[in-house]
PyMOL CGO cylinders between C-alpha atoms (Angstrom):
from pymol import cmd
from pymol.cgo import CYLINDER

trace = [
    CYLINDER, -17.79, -16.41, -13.01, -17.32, -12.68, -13.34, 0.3, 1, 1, 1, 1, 1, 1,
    CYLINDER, -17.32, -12.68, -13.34, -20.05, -12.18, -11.19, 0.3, 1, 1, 1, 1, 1, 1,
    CYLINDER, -20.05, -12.18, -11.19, -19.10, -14.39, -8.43, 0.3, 1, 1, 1, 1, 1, 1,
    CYLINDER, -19.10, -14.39, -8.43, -15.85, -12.41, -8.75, 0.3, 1, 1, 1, 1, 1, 1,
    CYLINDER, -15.85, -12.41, -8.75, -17.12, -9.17, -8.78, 0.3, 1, 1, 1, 1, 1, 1,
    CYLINDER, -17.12, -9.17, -8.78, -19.35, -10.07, -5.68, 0.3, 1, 1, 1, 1, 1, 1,
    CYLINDER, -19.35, -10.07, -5.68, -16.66, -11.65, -3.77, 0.3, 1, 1, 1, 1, 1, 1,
    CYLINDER, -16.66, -11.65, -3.77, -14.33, -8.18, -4.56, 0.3, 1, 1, 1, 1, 1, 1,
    CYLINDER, -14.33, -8.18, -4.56, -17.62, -5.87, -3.88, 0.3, 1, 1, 1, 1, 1, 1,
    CYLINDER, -17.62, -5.87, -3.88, -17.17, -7.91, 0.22, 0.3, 1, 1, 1, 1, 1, 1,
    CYLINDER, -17.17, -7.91, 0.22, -13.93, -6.68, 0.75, 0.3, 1, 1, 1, 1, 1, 1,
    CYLINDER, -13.93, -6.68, 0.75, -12.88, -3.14, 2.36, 0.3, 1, 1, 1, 1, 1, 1,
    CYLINDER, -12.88, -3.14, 2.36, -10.93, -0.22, 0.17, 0.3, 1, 1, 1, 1, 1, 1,
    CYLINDER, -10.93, -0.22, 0.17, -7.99, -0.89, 1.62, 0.3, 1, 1, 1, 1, 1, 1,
    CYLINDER, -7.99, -0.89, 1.62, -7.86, -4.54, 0.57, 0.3, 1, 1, 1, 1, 1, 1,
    CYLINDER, -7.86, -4.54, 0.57, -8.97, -3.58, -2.71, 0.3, 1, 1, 1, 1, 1, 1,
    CYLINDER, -8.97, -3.58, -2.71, -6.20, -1.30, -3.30, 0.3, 1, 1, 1, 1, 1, 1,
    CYLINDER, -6.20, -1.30, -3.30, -3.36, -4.08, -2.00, 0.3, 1, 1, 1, 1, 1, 1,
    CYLINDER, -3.36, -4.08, -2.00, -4.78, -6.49, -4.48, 0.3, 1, 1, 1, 1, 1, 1,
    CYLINDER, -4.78, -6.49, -4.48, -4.66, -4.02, -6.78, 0.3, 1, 1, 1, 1, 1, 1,
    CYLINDER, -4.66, -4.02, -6.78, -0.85, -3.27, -6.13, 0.3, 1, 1, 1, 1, 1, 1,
    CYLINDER, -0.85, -3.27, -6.13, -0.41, -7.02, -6.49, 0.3, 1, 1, 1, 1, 1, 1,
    CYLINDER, -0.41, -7.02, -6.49, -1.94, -7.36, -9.45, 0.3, 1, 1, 1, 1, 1, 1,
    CYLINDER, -1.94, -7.36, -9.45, -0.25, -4.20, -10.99, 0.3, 1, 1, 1, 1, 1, 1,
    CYLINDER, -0.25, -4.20, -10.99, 3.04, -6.27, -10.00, 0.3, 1, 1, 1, 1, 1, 1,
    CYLINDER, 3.04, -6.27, -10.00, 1.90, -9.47, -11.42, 0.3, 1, 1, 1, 1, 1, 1,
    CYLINDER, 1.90, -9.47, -11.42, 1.15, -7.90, -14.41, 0.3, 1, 1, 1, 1, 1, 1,
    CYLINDER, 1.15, -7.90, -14.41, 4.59, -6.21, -14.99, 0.3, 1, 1, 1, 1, 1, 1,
    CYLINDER, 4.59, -6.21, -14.99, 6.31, -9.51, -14.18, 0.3, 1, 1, 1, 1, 1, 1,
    CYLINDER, 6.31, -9.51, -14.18, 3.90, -11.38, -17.23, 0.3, 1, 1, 1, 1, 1, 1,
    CYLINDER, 3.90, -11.38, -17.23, 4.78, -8.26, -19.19, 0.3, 1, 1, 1, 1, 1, 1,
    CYLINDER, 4.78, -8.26, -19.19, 8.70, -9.07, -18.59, 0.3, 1, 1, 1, 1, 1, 1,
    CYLINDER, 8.70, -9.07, -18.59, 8.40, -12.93, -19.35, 0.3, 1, 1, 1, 1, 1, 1,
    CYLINDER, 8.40, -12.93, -19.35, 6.61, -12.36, -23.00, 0.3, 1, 1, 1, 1, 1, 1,
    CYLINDER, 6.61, -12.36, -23.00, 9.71, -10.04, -23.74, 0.3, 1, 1, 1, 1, 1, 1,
    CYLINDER, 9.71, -10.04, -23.74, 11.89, -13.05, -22.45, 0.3, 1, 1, 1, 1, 1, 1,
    CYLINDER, 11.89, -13.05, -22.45, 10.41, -15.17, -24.23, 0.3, 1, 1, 1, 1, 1, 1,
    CYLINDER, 10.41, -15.17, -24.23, 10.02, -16.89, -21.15, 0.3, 1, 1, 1, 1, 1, 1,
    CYLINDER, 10.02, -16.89, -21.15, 5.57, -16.49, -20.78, 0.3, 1, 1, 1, 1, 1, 1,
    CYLINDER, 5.57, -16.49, -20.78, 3.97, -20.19, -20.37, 0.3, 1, 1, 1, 1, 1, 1,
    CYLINDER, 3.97, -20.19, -20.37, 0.39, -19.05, -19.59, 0.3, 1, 1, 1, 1, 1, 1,
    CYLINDER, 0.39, -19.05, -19.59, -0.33, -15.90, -21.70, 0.3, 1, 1, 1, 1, 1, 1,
    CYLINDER, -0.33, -15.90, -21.70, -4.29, -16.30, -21.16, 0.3, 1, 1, 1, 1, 1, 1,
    CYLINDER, -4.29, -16.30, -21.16, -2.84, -14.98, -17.35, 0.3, 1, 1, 1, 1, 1, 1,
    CYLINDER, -2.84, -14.98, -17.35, -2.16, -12.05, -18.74, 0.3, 1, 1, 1, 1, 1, 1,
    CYLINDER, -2.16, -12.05, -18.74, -5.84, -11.40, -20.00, 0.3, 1, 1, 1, 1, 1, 1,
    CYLINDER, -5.84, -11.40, -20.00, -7.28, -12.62, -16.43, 0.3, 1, 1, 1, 1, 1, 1,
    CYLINDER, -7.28, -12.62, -16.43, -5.02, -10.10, -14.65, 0.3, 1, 1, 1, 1, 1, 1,
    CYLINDER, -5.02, -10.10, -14.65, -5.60, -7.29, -16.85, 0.3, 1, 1, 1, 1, 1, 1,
    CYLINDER, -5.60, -7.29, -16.85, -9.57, -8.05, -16.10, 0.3, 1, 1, 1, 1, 1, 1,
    CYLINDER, -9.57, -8.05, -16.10, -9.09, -8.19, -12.47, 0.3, 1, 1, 1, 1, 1, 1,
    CYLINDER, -9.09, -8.19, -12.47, -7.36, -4.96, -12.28, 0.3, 1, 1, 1, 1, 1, 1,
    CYLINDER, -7.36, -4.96, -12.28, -9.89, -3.46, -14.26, 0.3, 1, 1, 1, 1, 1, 1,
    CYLINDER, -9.89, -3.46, -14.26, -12.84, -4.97, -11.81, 0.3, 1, 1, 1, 1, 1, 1,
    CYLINDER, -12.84, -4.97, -11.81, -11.21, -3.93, -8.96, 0.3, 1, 1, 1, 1, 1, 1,
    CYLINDER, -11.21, -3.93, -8.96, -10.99, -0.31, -10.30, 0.3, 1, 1, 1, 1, 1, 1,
    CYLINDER, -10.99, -0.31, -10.30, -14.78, -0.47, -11.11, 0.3, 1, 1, 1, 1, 1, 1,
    CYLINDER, -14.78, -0.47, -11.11, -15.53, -1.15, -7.89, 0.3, 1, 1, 1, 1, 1, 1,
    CYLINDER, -15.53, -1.15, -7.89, -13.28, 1.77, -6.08, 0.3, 1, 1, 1, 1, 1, 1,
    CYLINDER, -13.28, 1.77, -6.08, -14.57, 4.17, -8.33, 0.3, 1, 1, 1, 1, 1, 1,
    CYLINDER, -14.57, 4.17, -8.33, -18.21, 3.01, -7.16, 0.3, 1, 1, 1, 1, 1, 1,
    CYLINDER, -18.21, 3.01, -7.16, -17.26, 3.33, -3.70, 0.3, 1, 1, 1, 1, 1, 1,
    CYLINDER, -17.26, 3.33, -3.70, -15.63, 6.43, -3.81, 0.3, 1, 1, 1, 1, 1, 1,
    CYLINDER, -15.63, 6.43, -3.81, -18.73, 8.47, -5.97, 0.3, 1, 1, 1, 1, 1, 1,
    CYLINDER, -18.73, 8.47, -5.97, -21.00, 6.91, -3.55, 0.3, 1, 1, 1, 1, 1, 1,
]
cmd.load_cgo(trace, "trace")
């Protein structure tokens, strides 16, 4: 799956990259806010969006040293 992920990000231009990240960033500040709440149903969420963010930041940093 990660690769199917990764190949599907590695498709898209920087600029979509970078407003995925931002949405993800947001995302995972809101999961952040519901564990304190006590309010988080799905906290393998948190996980997934903390491994997207760091995908997506893989692949900018490839494309920018390239």
């Amino acid at each position: 799956m990660a690769n199917k992920a990764a190949t599907d990000l590695r498709a898209k231009t920087g600029d979509e990259l970078k407003t995925s990240l931002v949405d993800l960033k947001k995302e995972a500040f809101n999961l952040r806010f519901q564990r304190a709440n006590g309010q988080l149903e799905n906290t393998a969420r948190m996980r997934q969006v903390r491994r997207e963010i760091a995908r997506i930041k893989t692949i900018l940093h490839g494309q920018a040293s390239a």
